[in-house]
VEXPA-46352 format. One record per residue (C-alpha): x negated, y negated, z negated. Coordinates in steps of 0.25 Angstrom, whole numbers, plus 5000, padded with zeros to 4 digits. Last residue first. Layout:
N
XYZ...
! end
This chain:
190
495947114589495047014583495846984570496547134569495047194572494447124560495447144551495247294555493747284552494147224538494947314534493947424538492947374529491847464532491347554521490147524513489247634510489047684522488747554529487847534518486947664522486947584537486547444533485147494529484247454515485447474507485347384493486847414492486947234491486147234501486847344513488347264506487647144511487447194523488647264526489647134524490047034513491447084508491747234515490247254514490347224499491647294496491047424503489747424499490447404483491347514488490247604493489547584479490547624471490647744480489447784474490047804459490747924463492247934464493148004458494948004461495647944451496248004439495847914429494948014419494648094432494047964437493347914425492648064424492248044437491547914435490947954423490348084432489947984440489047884432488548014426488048064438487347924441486747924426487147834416486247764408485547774392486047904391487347974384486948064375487048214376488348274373488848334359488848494356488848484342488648304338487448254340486648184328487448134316488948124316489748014310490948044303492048004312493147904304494547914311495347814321494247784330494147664340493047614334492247744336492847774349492447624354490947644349490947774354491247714368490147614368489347724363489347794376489347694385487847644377487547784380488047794394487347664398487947574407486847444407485647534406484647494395483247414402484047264398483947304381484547204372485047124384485847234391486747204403488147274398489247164399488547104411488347234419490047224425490047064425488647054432489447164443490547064444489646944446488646984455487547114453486547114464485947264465484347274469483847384473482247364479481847464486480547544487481047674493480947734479481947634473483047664484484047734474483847644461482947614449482647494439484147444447483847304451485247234447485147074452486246984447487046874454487446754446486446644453486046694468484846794469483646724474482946754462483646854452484246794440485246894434484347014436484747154432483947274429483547244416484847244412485147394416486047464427485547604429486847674431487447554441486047584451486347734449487847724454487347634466487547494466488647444474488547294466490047264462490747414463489347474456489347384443491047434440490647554442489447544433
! end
């Protein structure tokens, strides 16, 4: 999902809800290889918009892997599915034979559910960054650096589309000017 929001800035719910169903490879007018996300729900909905995220080749590279033929409505990044992912690998991995318990185990967590939520997107990401040491982060400023890099590359309009911003102004809070290249500018002209 990290990986997912750097290419495209979706929001943290838009990678959350990811699902096959929701992704169109052959969208009219679109030019051949890119994708269309259209997330079943997302932040403007209610005021009648329409959000749609284009997915190129890196992010097609990221959802490829766990797009979903056998059932296209199940959420691409899936705590459950996650979660037995890593039991598989802990059970092969094992070096003495566990007796299989029946039902929940004394005082055992609730399941894992069928997607993530924002908050747990978050808390996972903190967790990762007291388990590397590094300074957190919230899964927003994702987003701001995608706005950034895109601004930086192709300019504040197509950053404000890409976002899916109806107003210049909110994306010129998300995506920082490129100072460097003001200055690079002002050293050429004087």
């Amino acid at each position: 999902m990290i990986q997912l929001q750097l290419w495209t800035g979706a929001r943290p719910g838009e990678a959350c809800n990811v699902r096959t169903c929701d992704i169109s490879s052959d969208a009219p007018g679109m030019p051949e290889g890119i994708w269309i996300y259209r997330p079943h729900s997302h932040k403007t909905q209610h005021h009648g918009k329409d959000r749609r995220v284009l997915l190129g080749p890196h992010a097609q590279a990221i959802v490829k892997p766990w797009l979903r033929s056998d059932d296209p409505e199940a959420f691409l990044f899936s705590p459950a599915a996650g979660r037995a992912l890593f039991n598989a690998k802990r059970r092969a991995n094992a070096k003495v034979c566990r007796k299989k318990l029946k039902g929940p185990q004394k005082g055992a967590k609730r399941r894992p559910g069928r997607k993530y939520s924002t908050s747990a997107y978050n808390v996972a990401i903190r967790k990762a960054c007291l388990a590397a040491e590094v300074p957190h982060w919230h899964p927003n400023q994702l987003r701001h650096n995608a706005a950034t890099r895109i601004r930086a590359a192709y300019g504040i309009e197509v950053a404000r589309i890409i976002l899916g911003h109806a107003h210049l102004n909110t994306t010129e809070i998300y995506a920082e000017a490129d100072l460097l290249a003001a200055a690079q500018a002002v050293a050429k002209s004087g």
